[in-house]
C-alpha positions, 0 to 999 in steps of 0.5 A: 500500500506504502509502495502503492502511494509513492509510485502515485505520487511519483506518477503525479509529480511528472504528470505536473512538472514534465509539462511545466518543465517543458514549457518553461524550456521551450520559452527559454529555447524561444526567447534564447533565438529572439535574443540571437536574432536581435543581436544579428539584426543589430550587428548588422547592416541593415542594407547590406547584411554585413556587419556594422562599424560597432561590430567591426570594432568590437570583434577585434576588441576582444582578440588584441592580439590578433594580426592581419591585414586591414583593407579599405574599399571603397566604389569609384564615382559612387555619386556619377551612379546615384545621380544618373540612375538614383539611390535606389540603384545606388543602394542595389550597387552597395548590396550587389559589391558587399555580396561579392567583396564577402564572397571573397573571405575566409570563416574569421575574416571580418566586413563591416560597411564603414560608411555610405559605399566604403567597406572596412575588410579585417583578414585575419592572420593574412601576410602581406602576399595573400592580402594582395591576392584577396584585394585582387580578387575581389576587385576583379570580381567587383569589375567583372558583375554586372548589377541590374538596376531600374532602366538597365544595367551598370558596372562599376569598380572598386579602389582597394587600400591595405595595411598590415596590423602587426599583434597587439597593434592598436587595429586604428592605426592599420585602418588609417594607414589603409585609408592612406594606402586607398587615397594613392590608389584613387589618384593612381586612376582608380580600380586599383589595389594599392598597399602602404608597403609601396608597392602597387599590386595592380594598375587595373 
């Protein structure tokens, strides 16, 4: 009767909690995907899916002693687009040549959109050899897309600066010396690759 008892109660004990335990671990599986998604969609850009200048930042914040190369991209004659076709087909040139300047990483390597149609490209433990080859990369892949827009299609290129982050370097010194490294390619005519060593990769 004793072992009766117990066996019931033990009976009615999961007919309650395991129902209740379940609930309470699918709301917090739930909530647990809504707080990842809400992370996502901060650390986003909204209009290009990669990350945000915040994000850039505070991924290498928490590796200090990360080493790499820092590129800066940036659209030639992004305005002559914007005012020739509008900023709807603008906004369809950033998406279409952020897709392809990913498309060129590795699982480590960080984007972020920098600003208007400039990019920030982290290559994560990269020498200066394999850096010019992505930047390479990704400037032909850039020139070679053709991007549909309202009225037809356009090409366009890109101007690519590099910089090398040695460990335990402050990332914001690399960032300046790419943007430096960007400035000579742009006056070097554009569509080029152009890293702050000296030496051109390539005249496009």
């Amino acid at each position: 009767m004793f072992g009766t008892t117990i066996f019931t109660h033990v009976i009615l004990t999961v007919l309650v909690v395991g129902p209740a335990a379940l609930i309470a671990t699918t709301s917090l599986r739930r909530a647990t995907l809504m707080s990842d998604e809400l992370l996502r969609l901060v650390n986003s850009d909204r209009l290009t899916g990669v990350a945000t200048r915040d994000c850039f930042f505070s991924e290498l914040a928490q590796c200090e002693a990360s080493f790499g190369v820092s590129l800066m991209v940036d659209i030639d004659h992004f305005k002559r687009i914007n005012d020739t076709h509008g900023h709807l087909a603008g906004d369809e040139v950033i998406r279409s040549v952020a897709e392809r300047l990913r498309q060129n990483l590795r699982e480590g390597d960080i984007i972020c959109r920098f600003g208007g149609e400039e990019f920030l490209i982290f290559l994560d433990r990269a020498d200066h050899q394999h850096s010019v080859q992505v930047a390479e990369r990704m400037r032909s892949s850039v020139a070679d897309q053709k991007i549909e827009v309202d009225g037809g299609a356009v090409f366009v290129t890109v101007s690519i600066g590099g910089a090398s982050k040695a460990q335990n370097e402050d990332i914001n010194a690399a960032i300046k010396a790419a943007d430096d490294a960007l400035y000579w390619a742009k006056g070097l005519g554009r569509n080029q690759t152009y890293f702050m060593t000296g030496a051109l990769a390539r005249t496009g």
